[in-house]
C-alpha positions in Angstrom: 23.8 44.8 276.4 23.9 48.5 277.5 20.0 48.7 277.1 19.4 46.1 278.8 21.6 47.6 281.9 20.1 50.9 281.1 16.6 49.4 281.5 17.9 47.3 284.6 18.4 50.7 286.5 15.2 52.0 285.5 13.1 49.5 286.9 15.3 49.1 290.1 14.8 52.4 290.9 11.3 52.9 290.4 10.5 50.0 292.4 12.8 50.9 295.4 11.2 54.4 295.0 7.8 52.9 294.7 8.2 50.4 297.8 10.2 53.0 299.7 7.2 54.6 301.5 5.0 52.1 303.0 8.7 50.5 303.9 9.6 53.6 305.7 6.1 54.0 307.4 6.1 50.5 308.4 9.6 51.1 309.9 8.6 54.4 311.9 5.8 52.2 313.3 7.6 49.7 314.7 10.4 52.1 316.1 7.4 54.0 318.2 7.6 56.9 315.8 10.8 58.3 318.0 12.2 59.8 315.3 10.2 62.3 312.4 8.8 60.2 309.4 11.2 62.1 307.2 14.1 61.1 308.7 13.3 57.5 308.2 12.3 57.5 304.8 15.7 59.7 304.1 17.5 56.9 306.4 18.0 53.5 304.6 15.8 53.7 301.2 16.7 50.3 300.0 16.1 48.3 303.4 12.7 50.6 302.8 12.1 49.5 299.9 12.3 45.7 300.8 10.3 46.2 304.4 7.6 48.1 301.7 7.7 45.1 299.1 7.4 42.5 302.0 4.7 44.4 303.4 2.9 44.1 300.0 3.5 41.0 299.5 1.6 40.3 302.7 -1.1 42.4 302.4 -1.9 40.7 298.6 -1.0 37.3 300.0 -3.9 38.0 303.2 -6.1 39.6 300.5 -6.3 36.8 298.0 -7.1 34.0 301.3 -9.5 36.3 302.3 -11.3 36.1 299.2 -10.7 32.6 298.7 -12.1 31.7 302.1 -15.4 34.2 301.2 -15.9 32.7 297.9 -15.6 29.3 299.3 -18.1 29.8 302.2 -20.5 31.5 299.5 -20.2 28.5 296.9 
């Protein structure tokens, strides 16, 4: 039970850490880059992290039907 917590907090936090960046990016993009990139990435990490895993969910999603539409023309 405790390893499985222990190993709970792990992967939470190297996924929010992981997904923080692009999240934070994406996030000083859309504000107009009014404030410094650092401030933003130190601002909210875990609405970060789930703007940066939406984000990469998107760009795999567009990724995968691109290629399917490719390989479909080619075939």
């Amino acid at each position: 039970m405790v390893m499985g917590t222990i190993l709970t907090i792990i992967l939470e936090g190297f996924f929010v850490y992981l997904f923080k960046y692009p999240g934070a990016f994406v996030r000083w993009i859309i504000t107009g880059r009014r404030r410094p990139f650092q401030e933003v990435l130190k601002g909210n990490w875990y609405l970060n992290g789930w703007i940066g895993l939406l984000t990469m969910f998107f760009l795999i999603f567009a990724l995968v039907c691109a290629l399917i539409i490719v390989f479909e023309i080619i075939l």
